[in-house]
C-alpha positions in Angstrom: -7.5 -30.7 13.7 -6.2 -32.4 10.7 -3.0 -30.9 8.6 -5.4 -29.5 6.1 -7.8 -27.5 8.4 -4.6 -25.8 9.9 -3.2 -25.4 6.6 -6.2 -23.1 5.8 -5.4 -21.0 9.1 -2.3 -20.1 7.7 -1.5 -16.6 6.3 -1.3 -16.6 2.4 1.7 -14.5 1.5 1.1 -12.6 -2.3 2.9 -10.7 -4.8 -0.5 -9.4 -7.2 0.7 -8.5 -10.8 0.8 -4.6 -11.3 3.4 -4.8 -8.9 7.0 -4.8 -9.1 8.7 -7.8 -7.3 9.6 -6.7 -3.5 12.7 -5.7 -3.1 13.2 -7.4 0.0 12.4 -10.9 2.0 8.5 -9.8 2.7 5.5 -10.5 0.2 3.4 -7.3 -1.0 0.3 -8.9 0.7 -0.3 -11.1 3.1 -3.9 -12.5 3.9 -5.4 -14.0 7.4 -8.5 -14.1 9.3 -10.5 -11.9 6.3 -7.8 -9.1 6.2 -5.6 -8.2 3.9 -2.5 -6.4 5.1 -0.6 -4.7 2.7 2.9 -3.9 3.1 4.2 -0.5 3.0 4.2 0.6 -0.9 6.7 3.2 -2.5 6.0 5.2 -5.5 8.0 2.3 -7.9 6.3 1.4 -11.2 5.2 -2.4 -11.9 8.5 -2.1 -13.6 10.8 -1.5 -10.5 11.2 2.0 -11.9 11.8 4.1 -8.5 10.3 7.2 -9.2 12.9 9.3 -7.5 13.1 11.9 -9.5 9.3 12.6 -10.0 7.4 15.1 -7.8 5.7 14.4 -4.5 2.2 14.8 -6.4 3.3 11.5 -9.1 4.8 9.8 -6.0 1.5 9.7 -4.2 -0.4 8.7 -7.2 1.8 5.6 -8.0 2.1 4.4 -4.5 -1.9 4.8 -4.7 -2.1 2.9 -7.9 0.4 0.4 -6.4 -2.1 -0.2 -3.4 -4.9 -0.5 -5.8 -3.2 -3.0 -7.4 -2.5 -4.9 -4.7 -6.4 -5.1 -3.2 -7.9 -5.8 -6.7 -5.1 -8.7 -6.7 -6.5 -10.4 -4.1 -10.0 -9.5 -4.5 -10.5 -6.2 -2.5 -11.2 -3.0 -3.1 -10.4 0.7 -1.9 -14.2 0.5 -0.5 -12.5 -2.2 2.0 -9.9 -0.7 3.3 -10.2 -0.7 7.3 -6.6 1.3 8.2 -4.1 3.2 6.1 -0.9 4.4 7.5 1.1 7.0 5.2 5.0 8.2 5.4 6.0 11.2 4.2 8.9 13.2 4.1 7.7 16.4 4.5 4.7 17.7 6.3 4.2 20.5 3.8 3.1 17.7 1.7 0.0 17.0 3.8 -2.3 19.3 1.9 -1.4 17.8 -1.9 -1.9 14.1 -0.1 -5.1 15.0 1.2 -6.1 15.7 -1.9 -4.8 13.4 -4.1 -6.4 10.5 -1.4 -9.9 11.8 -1.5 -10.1 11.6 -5.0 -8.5 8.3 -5.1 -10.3 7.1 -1.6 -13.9 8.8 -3.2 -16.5 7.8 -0.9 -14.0 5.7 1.1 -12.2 7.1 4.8 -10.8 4.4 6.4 -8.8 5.6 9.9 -5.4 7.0 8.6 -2.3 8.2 10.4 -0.2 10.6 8.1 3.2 10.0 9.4 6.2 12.6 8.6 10.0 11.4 8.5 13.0 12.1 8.1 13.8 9.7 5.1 12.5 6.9 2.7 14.5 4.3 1.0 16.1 5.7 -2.3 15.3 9.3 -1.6 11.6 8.5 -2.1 9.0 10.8 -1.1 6.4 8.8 0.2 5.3 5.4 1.3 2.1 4.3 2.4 0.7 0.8 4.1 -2.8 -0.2 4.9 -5.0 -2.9 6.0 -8.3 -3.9 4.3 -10.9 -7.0 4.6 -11.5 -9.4 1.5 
């Protein structure tokens, strides 16, 4: 196998406009083998505005927005989402997520693990990762 036909075996690492620059060393996206796996998003603005301060309900719909984002970037969609795996630092929240994710997810219900714990960076409220095909 030639340099080139590796090359294209690779993982493609990705940072889709909409998006606010990571704010550590990992790409939002990385693409290999038809997936796309995205990296855990937090409810921050394409800005870098942390939405700390917000409620859990306009946490959830950025980090949704931010995932959306991220799969129209790269040529997805919600439709192809495989796995979702969501943090959040309360269970109580479950309900409002729920609903907040059908609507967002519509005819869409790919496996997902709700996950609570005990803290998010900055005092966020939730953070969600997911994989998806192309």
């Amino acid at each position: 196998m030639n340099q080139s036909e590796h090359a294209g075996h690779l993982p493609q690492m990705l940072n889709p406009a909409g998006l606010a620059m990571p704010g550590g060393h990992y790409s939002h996206v990385s693409i290999a083998n038809g997936l796309v796996f995205l990296s855990g998003q937090l409810p921050i603005d394409a800005h870098g505005t942390k939405l700390t301060d917000s409620d859990f309900d306009a946490q959830a719909a950025q980090v949704l927005a931010n995932l959306g984002s991220a799969l129209s970037g790269v040529g997805s969609n919600v439709s192809k989402l495989v796995q979702v795996r969501v943090y959040i630092v309360d269970v109580a929240h479950w309900a409002s997520l729920n609903a907040i994710y059908a609507r967002w997810a519509g005819d869409a219900k790919p496996a997902r693990a709700v996950v609570p714990v005990p803290a998010l960076h900055f005092g966020l409220k939730i953070e969600i990762e997911a994989v998806a095909t192309l």
